[in-house]
PDB file as gemmi writes it, atoms N, CA and C in Angstrom:
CRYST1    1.000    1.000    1.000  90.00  90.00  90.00 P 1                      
ATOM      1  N   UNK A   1      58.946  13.856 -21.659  1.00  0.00           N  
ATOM      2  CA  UNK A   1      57.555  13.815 -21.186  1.00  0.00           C  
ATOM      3  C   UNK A   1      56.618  13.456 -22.331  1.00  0.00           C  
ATOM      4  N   UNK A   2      56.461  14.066 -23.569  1.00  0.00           N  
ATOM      5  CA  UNK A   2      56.072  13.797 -24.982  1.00  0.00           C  
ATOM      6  C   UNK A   2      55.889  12.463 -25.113  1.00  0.00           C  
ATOM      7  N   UNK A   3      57.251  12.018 -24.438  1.00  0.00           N  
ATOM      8  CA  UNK A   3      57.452  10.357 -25.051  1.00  0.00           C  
ATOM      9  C   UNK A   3      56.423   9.414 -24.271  1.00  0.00           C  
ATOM     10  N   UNK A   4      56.889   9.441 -23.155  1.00  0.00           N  
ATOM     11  CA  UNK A   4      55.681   8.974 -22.409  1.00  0.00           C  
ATOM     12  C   UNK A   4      54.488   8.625 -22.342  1.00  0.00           C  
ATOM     13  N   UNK A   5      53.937  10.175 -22.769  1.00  0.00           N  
ATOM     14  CA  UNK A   5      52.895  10.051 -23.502  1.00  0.00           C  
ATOM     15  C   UNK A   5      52.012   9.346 -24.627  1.00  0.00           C  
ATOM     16  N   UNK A   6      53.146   9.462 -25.385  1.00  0.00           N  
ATOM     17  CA  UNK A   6      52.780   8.910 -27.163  1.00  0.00           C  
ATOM     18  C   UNK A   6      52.540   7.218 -26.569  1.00  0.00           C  
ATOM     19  N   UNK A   7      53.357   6.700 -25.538  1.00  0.00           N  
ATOM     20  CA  UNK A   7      53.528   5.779 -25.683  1.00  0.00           C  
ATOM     21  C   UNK A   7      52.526   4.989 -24.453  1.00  0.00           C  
ATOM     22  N   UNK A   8      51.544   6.048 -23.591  1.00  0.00           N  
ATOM     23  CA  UNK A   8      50.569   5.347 -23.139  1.00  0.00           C  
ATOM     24  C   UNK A   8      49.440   5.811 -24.005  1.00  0.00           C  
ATOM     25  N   UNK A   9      49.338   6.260 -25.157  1.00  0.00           N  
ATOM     26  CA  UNK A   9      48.319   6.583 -26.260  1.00  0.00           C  
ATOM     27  C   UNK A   9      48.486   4.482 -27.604  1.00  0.00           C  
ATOM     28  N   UNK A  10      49.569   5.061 -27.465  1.00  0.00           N  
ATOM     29  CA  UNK A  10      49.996   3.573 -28.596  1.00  0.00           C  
ATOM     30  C   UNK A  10      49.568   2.411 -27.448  1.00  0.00           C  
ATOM     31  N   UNK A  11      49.774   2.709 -26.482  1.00  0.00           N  
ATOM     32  CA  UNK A  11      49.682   1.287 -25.798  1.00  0.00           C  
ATOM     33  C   UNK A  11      47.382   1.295 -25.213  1.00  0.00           C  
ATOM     34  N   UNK A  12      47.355   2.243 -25.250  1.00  0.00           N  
ATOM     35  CA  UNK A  12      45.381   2.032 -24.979  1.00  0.00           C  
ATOM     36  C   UNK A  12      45.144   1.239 -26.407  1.00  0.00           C  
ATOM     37  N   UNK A  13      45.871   2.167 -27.328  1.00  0.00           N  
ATOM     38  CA  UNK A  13      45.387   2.309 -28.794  1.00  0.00           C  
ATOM     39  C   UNK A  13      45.435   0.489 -28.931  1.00  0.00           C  
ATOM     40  N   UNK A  14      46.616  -0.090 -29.109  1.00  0.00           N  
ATOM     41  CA  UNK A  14      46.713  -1.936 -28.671  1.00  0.00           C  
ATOM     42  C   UNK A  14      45.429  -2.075 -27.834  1.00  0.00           C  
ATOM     43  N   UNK A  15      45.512  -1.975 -27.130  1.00  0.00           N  
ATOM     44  CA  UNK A  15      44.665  -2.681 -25.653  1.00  0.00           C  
ATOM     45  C   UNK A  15      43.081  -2.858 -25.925  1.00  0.00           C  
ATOM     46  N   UNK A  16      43.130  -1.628 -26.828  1.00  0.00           N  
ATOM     47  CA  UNK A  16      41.421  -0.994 -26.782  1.00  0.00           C  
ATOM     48  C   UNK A  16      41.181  -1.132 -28.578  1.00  0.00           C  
ATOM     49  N   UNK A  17      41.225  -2.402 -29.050  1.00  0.00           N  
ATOM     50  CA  UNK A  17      41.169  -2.352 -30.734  1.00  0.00           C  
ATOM     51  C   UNK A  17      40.067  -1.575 -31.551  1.00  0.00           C  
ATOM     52  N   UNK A  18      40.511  -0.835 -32.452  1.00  0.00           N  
ATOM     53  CA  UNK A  18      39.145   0.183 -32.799  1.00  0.00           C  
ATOM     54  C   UNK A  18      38.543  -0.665 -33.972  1.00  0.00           C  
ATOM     55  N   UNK A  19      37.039  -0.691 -33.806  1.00  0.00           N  
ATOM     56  CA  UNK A  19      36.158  -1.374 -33.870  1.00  0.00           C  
ATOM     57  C   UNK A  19      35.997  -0.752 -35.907  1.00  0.00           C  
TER      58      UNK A  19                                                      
END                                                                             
């Protein structure tokens, strides 16, 4: 479940480039 997670966090984190 953890994993999942981490890995729709890494994938906004891509999507959404911090400024």
């Amino acid at each position: 479940m953890m994993k999942l997670v981490i890995i729709l966090v890494i994938f906004l984190v891509i999507s959404f480039p911090a400024y």
